[in-house]
LORO-223740 format. One record per residue (C-alpha): x, y, z; residue number from 1; residue in three letters. Coordinates in pm, whole numbers, plus 50000, padded with zeros to 5 digits. Layout:
N
NODE    east   north      up     k     r
NODE       X       Y       Z   NUM   ALA
...
***
This chain:
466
NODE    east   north      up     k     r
NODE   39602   45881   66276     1   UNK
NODE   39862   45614   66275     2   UNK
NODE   40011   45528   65915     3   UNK
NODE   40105   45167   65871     4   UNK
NODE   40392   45091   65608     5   UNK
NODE   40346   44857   65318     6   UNK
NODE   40557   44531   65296     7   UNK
NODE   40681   44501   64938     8   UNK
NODE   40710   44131   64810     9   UNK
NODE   41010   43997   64753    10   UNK
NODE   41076   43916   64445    11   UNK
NODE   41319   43580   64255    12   UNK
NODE   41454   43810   63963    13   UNK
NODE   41778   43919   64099    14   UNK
NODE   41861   43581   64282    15   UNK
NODE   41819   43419   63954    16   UNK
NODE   42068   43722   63768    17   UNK
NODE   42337   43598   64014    18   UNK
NODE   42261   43190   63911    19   UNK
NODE   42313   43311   63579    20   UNK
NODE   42547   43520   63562    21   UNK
NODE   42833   43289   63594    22   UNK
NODE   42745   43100   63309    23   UNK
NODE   42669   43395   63080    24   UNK
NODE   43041   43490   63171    25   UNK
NODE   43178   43141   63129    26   UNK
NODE   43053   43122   62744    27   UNK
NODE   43124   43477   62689    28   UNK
NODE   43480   43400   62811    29   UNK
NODE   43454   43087   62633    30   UNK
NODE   43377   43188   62293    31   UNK
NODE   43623   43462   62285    32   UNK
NODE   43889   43184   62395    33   UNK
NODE   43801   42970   62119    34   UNK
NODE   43821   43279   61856    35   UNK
NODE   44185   43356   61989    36   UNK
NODE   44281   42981   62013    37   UNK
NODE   44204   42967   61634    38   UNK
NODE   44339   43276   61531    39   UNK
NODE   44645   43175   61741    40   UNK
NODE   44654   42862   61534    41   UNK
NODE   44647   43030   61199    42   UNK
NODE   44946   43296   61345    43   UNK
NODE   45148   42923   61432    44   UNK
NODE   45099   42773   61107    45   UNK
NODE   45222   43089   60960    46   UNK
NODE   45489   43136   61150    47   UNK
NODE   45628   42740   61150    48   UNK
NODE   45548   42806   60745    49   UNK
NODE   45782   43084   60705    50   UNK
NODE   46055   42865   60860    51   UNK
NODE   46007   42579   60652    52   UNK
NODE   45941   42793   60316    53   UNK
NODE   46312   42947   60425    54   UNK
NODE   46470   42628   60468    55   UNK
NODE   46357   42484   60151    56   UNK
NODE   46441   42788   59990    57   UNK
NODE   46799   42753   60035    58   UNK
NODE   46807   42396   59988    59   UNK
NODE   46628   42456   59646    60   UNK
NODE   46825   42700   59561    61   UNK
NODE   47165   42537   59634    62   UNK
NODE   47035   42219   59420    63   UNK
NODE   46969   42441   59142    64   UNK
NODE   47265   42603   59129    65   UNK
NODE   47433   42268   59093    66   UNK
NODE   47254   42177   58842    67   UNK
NODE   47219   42508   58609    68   UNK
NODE   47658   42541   58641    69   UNK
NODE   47677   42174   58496    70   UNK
NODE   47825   42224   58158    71   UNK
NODE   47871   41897   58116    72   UNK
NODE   47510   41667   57926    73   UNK
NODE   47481   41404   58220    74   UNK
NODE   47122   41342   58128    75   UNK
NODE   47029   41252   57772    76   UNK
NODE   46768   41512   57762    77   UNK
NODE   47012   41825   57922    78   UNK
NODE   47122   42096   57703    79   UNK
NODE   47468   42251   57751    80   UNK
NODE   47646   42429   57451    81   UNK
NODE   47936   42674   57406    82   UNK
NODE   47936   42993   57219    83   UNK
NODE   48153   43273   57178    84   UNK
NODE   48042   43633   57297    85   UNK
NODE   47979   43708   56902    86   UNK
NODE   47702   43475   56897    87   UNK
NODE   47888   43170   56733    88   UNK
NODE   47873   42805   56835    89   UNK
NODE   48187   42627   56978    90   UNK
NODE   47995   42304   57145    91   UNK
NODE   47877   42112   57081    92   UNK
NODE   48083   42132   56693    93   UNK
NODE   47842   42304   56457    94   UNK
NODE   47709   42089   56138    95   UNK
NODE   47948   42160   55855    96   UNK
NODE   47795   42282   55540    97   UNK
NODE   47811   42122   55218    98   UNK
NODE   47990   42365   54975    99   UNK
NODE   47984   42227   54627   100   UNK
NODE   48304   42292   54448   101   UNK
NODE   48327   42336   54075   102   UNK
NODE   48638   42149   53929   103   UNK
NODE   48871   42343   53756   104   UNK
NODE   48881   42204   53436   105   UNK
NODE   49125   42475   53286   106   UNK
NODE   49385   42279   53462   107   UNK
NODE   49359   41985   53265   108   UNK
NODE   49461   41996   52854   109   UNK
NODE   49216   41909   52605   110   UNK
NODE   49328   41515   52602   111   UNK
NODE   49255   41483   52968   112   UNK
NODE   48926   41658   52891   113   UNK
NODE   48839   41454   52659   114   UNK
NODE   48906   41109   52876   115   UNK
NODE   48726   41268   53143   116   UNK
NODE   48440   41346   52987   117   UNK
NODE   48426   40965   52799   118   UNK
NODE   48467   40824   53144   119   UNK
NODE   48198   40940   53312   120   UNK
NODE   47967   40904   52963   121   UNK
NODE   48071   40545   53045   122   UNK
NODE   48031   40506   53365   123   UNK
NODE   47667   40662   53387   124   UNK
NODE   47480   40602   53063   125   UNK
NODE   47665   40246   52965   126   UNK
NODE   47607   39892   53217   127   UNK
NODE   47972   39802   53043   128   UNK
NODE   48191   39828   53406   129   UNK
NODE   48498   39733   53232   130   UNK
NODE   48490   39957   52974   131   UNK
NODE   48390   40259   53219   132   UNK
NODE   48724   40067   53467   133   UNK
NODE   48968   40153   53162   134   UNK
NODE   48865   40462   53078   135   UNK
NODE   48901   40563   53441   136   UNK
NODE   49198   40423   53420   137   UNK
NODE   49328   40607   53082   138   UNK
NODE   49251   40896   53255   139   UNK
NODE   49424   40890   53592   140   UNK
NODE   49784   40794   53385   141   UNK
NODE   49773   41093   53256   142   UNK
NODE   49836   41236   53593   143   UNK
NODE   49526   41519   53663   144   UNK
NODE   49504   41738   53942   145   UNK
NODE   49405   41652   54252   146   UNK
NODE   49105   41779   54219   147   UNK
NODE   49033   41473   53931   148   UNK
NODE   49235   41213   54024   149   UNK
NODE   49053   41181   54344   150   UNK
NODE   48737   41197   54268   151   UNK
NODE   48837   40929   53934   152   UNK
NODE   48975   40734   54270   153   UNK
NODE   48631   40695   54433   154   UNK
NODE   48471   40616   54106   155   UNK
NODE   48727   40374   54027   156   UNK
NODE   48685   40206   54343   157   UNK
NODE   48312   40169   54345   158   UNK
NODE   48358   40026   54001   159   UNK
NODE   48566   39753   54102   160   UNK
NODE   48427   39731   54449   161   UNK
NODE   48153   39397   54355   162   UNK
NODE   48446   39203   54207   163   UNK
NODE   48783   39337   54303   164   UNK
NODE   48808   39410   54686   165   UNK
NODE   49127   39448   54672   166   UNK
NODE   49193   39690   54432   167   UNK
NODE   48865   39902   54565   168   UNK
NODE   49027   39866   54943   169   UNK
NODE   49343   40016   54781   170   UNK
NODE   49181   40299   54580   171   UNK
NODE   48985   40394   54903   172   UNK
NODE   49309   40392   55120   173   UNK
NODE   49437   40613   54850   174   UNK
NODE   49191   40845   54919   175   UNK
NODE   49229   40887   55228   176   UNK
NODE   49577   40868   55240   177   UNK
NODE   49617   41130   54968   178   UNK
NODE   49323   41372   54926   179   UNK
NODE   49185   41447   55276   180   UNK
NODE   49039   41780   55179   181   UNK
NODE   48895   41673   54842   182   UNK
NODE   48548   41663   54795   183   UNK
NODE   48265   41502   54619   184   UNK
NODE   48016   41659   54346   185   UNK
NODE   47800   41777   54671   186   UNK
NODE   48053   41899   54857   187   UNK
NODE   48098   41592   55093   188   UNK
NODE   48498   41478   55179   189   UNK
NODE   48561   41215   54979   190   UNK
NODE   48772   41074   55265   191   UNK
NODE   48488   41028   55504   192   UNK
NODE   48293   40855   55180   193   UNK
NODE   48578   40638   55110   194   UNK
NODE   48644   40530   55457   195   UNK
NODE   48296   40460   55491   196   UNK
NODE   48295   40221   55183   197   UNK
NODE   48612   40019   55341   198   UNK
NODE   48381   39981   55662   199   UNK
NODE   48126   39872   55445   200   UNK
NODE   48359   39573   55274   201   UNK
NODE   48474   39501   55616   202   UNK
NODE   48134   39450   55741   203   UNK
NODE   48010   39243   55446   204   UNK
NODE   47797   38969   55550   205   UNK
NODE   47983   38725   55390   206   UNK
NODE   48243   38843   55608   207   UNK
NODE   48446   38825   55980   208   UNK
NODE   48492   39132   56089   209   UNK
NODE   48829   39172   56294   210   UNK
NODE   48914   39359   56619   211   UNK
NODE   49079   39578   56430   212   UNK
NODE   48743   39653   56216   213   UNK
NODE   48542   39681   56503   214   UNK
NODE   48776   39944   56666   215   UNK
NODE   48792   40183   56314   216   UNK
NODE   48428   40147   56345   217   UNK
NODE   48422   40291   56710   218   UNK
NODE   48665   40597   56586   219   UNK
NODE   48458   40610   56227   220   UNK
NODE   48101   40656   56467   221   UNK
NODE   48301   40904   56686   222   UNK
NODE   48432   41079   56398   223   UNK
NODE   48032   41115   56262   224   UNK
NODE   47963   41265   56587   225   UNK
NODE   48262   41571   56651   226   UNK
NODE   48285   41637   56306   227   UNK
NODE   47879   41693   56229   228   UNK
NODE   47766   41682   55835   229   UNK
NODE   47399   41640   55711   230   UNK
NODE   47459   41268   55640   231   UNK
NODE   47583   41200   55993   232   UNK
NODE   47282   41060   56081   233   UNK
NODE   47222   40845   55768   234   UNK
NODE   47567   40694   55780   235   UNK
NODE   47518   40640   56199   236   UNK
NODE   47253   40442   56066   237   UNK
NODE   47441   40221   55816   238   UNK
NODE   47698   40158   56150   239   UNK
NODE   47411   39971   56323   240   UNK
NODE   47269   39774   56033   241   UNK
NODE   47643   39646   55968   242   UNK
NODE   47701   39576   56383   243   UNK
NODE   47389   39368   56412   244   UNK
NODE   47436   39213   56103   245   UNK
NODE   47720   39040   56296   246   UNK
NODE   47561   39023   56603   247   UNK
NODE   47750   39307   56780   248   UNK
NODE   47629   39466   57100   249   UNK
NODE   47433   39713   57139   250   UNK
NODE   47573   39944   57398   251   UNK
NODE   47829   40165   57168   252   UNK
NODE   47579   40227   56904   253   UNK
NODE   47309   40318   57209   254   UNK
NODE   47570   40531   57330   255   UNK
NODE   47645   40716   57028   256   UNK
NODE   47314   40749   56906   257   UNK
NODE   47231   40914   57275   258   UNK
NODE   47524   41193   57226   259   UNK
NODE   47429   41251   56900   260   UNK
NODE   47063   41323   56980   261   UNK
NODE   47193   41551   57279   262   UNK
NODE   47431   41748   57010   263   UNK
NODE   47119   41767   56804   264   UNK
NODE   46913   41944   57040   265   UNK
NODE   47146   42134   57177   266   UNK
NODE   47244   42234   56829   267   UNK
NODE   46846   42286   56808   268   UNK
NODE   46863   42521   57066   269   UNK
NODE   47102   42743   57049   270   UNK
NODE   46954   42862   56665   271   UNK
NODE   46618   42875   56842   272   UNK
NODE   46731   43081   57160   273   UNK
NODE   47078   43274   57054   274   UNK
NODE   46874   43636   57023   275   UNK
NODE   46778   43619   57422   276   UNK
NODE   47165   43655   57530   277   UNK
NODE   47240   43953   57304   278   UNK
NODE   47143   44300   57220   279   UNK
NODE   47208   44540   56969   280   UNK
NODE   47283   44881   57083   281   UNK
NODE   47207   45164   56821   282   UNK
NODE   47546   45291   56793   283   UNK
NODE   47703   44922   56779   284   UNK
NODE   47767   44715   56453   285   UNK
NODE   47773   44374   56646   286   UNK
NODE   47530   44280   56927   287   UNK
NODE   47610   44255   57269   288   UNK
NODE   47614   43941   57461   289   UNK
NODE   47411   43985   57797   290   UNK
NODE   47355   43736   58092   291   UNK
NODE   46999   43584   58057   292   UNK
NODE   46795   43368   58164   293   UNK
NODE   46479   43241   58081   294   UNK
NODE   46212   42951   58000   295   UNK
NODE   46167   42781   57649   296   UNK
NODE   45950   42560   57502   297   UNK
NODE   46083   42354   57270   298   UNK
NODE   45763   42221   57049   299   UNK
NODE   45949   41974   56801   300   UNK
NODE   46115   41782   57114   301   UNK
NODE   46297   41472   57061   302   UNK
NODE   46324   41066   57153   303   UNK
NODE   46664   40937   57271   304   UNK
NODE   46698   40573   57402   305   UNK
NODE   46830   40506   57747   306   UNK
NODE   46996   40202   57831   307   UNK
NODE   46684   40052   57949   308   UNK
NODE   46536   40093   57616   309   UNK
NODE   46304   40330   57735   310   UNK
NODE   46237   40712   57617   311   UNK
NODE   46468   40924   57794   312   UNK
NODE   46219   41219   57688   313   UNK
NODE   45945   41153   57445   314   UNK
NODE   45852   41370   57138   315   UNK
NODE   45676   41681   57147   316   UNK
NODE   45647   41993   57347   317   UNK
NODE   45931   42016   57631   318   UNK
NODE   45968   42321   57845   319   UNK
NODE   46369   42371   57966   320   UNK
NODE   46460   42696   58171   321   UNK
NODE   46833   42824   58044   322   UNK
NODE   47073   43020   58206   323   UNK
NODE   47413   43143   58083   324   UNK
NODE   47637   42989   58342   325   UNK
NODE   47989   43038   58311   326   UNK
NODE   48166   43295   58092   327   UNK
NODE   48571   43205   58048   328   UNK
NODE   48745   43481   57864   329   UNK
NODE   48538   43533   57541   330   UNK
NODE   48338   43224   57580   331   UNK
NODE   48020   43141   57720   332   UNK
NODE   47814   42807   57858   333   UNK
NODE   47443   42808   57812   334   UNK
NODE   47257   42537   58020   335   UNK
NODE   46937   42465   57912   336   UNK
NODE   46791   42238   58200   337   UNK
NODE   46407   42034   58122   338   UNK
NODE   46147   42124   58352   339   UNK
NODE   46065   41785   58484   340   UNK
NODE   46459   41784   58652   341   UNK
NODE   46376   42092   58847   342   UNK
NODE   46047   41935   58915   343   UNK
NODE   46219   41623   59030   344   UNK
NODE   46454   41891   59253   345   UNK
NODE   46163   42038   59474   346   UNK
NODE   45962   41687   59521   347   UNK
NODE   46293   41485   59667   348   UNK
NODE   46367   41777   59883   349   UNK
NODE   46014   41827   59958   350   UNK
NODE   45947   41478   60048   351   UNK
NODE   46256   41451   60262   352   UNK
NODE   46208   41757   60438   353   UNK
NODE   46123   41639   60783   354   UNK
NODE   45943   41975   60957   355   UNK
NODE   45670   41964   60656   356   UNK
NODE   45356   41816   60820   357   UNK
NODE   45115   41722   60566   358   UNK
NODE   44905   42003   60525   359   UNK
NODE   45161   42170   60386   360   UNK
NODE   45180   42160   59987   361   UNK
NODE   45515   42349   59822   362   UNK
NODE   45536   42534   59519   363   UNK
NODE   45833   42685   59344   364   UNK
NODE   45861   42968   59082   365   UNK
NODE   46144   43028   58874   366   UNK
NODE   46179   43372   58664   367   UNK
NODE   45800   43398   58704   368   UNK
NODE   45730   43024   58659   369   UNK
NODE   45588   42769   58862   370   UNK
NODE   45747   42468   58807   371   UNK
NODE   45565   42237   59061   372   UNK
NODE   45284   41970   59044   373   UNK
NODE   44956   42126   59049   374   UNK
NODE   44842   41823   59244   375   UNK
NODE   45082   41884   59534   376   UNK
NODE   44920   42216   59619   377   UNK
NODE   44542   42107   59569   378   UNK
NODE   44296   42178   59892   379   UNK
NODE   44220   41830   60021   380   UNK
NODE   43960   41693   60297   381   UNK
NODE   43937   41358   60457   382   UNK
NODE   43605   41210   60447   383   UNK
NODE   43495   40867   60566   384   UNK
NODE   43355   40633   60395   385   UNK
NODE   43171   40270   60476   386   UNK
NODE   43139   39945   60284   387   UNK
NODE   43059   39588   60325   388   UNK
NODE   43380   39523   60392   389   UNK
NODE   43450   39755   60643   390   UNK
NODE   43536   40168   60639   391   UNK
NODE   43824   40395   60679   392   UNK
NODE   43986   40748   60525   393   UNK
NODE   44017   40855   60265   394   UNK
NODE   44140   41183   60096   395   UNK
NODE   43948   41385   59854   396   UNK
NODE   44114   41672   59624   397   UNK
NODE   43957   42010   59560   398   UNK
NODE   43976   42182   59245   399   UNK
NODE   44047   42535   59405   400   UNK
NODE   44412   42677   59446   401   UNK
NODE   44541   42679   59779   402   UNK
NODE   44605   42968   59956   403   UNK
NODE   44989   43098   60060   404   UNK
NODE   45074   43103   60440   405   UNK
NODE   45375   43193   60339   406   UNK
NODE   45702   43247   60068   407   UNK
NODE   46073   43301   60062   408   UNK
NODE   46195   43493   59800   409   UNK
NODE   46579   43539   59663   410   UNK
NODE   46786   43623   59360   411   UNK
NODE   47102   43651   59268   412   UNK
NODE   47376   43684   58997   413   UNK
NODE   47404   43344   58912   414   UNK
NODE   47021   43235   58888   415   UNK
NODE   46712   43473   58822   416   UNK
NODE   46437   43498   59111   417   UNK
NODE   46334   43173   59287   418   UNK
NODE   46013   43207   59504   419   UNK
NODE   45949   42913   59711   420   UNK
NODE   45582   42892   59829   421   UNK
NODE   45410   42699   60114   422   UNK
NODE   45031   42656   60042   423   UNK
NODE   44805   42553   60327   424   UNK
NODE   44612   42241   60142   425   UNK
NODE   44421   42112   60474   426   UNK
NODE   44247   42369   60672   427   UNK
NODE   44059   42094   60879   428   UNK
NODE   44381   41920   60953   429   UNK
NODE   44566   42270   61012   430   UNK
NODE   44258   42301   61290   431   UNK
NODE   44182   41933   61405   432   UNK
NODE   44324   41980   61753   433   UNK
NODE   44153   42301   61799   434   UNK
NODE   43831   42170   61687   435   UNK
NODE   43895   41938   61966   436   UNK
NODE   43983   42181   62237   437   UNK
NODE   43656   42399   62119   438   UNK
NODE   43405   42049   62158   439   UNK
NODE   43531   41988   62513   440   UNK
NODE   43549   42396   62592   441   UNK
NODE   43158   42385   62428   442   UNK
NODE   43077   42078   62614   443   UNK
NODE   43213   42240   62960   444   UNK
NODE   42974   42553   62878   445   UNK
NODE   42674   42321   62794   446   UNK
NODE   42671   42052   63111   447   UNK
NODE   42771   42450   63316   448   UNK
NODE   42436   42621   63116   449   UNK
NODE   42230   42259   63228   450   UNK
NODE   42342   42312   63571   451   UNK
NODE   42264   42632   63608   452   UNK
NODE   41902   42576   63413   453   UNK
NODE   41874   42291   63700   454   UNK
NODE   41952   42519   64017   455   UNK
NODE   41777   42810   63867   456   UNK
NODE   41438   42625   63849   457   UNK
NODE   41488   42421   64178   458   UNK
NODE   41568   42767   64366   459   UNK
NODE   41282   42909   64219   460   UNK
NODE   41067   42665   64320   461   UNK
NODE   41177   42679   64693   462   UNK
NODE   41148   43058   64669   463   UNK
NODE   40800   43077   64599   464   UNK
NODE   40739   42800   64867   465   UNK
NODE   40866   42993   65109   466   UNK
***
């Protein structure tokens, strides 16, 4: 019997595998591309963020440096001050003490006792000023010690000082002249009280004030300043009520009062920060001095006056980072520098920096402390917005921290560890032209997939026709 064979139908599943296929591939291909193209973005920005946080570092650092070996106070608000490696303070000149002195009255005989004695009874518990002008008087022709006779000087003189000028000018000048050392009943020179009360006749209102009186008032303010005593800054003040009294400029007493509020703080400072630059071994009787460096907050701050009559550094909390910066023999500098100057630092070079784009944000840490605006290394977005006047861009901050692409870190002998940070504040800027690329690579697999949906249904079609 004769066996026939069966025709098997043909069938459209494999033609349509190989329509397919291609654009399976194509987005497989695709998608992978994309994933790399990012991830090669991210490796860029990392790389290109290492460079710049190396370049800034050693421009930071080289800034600083400048800056923290200044020893001189170029700012009103910088600390430098001098102290031996025992701990003492050479600059700027620490306040003298008032020592009270007794007087030694077993110098004088019992006559000269007595007078003294009756003369100040007059001069404090009687309103007769000529009577208490002769008994001073009586006194000093007897011819007392020093010790008496010029203090009996300065009493004499501000006796006579209402209606006798001349004879107070002289008893002053004899003061000074005479009894440089001497001292009052609270342990202030006489001399510096004395030449005080001639710049105080000098200065009268009903007075004209010479060139001469104006330049022993420059040297008297100077004076106040390098030798420091607690009435320094009451007698500063007296200067300036007795210059504009007459109309006299401003500058020199701006000037002075600046350096003295600098000496002041510095002064400040060292008693607050002294213990961080020595140690005390247990087999030692005096500490050790030992480099240091470190920050300080300084919660009493102070106000000085630039010469635009604005605060150079307002009151309250300031935060300075000090260094000891130069030791000469057995002396040391300690710069104490305010936070918002090494701010300042990082944001000109920052800004200037040309190979930052602008979704890089900087940060810098010194000895553990960041020292940079918060703001600059916010995540940030642009959004677009519409209005009846029109649209545009606009940037909108996130509260988040940034993350690090990258850091430079360095330290040395002269300045503790600086860390310079570049935080990646603009991920969809960081990937705008990649987002591009991926819409026209996604785009190219879509209008391919349509294509291939088109041909795959008309061949279909014609297959079954057939």
């Amino acid at each position: 019997m004769k066996k026939f064979a069966l025709k098997q139908t043909p069938r459209f599943f494999w033609q349509g595998i190989w329509i397919v296929l291609p654009v399976i591939a194509l987005a497989a291909v695709g998608l992978f591309s994309l994933r790399q193209d990012k991830l090669l973005a991210e490796s860029e920005a990392k790389e290109r963020a290492q460079i710049v946080a190396d370049d800034l570092h050693a421009r930071i650092r080289n800034d600083l440096a400048k800056v923290l070996a200044t020893t001189t106070n170029d700012g009103v608000d910088r600390v430098a001050f001098k102290i031996s490696t025992s701990g003492e303070l050479l600059f700027p000149p620490p306040m003298a003490p008032l020592v009270q002195r007794e007087l030694p009255f077993e110098k004088l005989t019992e006559s000269q006792i007595g007078l003294w004695q009756a003369a100040n009874a007059v001069e404090f518990r009687s309103a007769d000023k000529p009577k208490a002008i002769q008994a001073y008087r009586e006194f000093m022709a007897t011819t007392p010690p020093g010790e008496f006779l010029s203090r009996a000087s300065f009493a004499l003189g501000i006796l006579l000082q209402p209606g006798d000028l001349p004879a107070a000018k002289n008893q002053f000048a004899e003061i000074i002249r005479q009894y440089p050392m001497a001292v009052s009943d609270a342990g202030i020179l006489l001399a510096k009280l004395a030449e005080t009360k001639l710049l105080e006749i000098a200065f009268n209102p009903t007075n004209k004030p010479t060139a001469q009186d104006y330049a022993g008032l420059n040297v008297f303010r100077r004076d106040l300043v390098e030798e420091p005593t607690p009435l320094t800054e009451h007698l500063l003040a007296l200067t300036e009520q007795w210059e504009s009294a007459h109309g006299g400029s401003p500058e020199t007493t701006q000037a002075t009062r600046n350096l003295w509020a600098q000496h002041e703080l510095s002064r400040r400072i060292y008693q607050m920060t002294t213990q961080h630059f020595f140690v005390q071994p247990l087999a030692a009787s005096l500490p050790i001095f030992k480099p240091a460096s470190f920050w300080f907050n300084d919660e009493q701050g102070s106000t000085v006056i630039s010469a635009q009559t604005e605060p150079a550094f307002a009151s309250g909390k300031s935060s300075y980072f000090c260094i000891s910066s130069k030791i000469s023999g057995s002396n040391v500098w300690i710069n104490c520098v305010p936070e918002r100057e090494l701010r300042k630092i990082v944001e000109n070079i920052s800004h200037s920096a040309k190979n930052v784009p602008d979704y890089f944000g900087i940060s810098a840490e010194l000895s553990g402390k960041k020292f940079t605006d918060e703001k600059s290394i916010r995540p940030w977005y642009s959004i677009q917005w519409m209005g009846r006047k029109g649209g545009g861009t606009r940037k909108a901050e996130d509260s988040s921290d940034a993350p690090v692409l990258a850091s430079s870190v360095g330290a040395d002998d002269q300045m503790t560890e600086l860390k310079v940070s570049v935080h990646l504040t603009s991920r969809s800027t960081l990937f705008e032209r990649q987002r591009l690329r991926s819409f026209w690579f996604s785009s190219l697999i879509v209008v391919s997939a349509a294509a291939a949906f088109v041909g795959l249904v008309a061949a279909r079609r014609a297959f079954y026709r057939q």
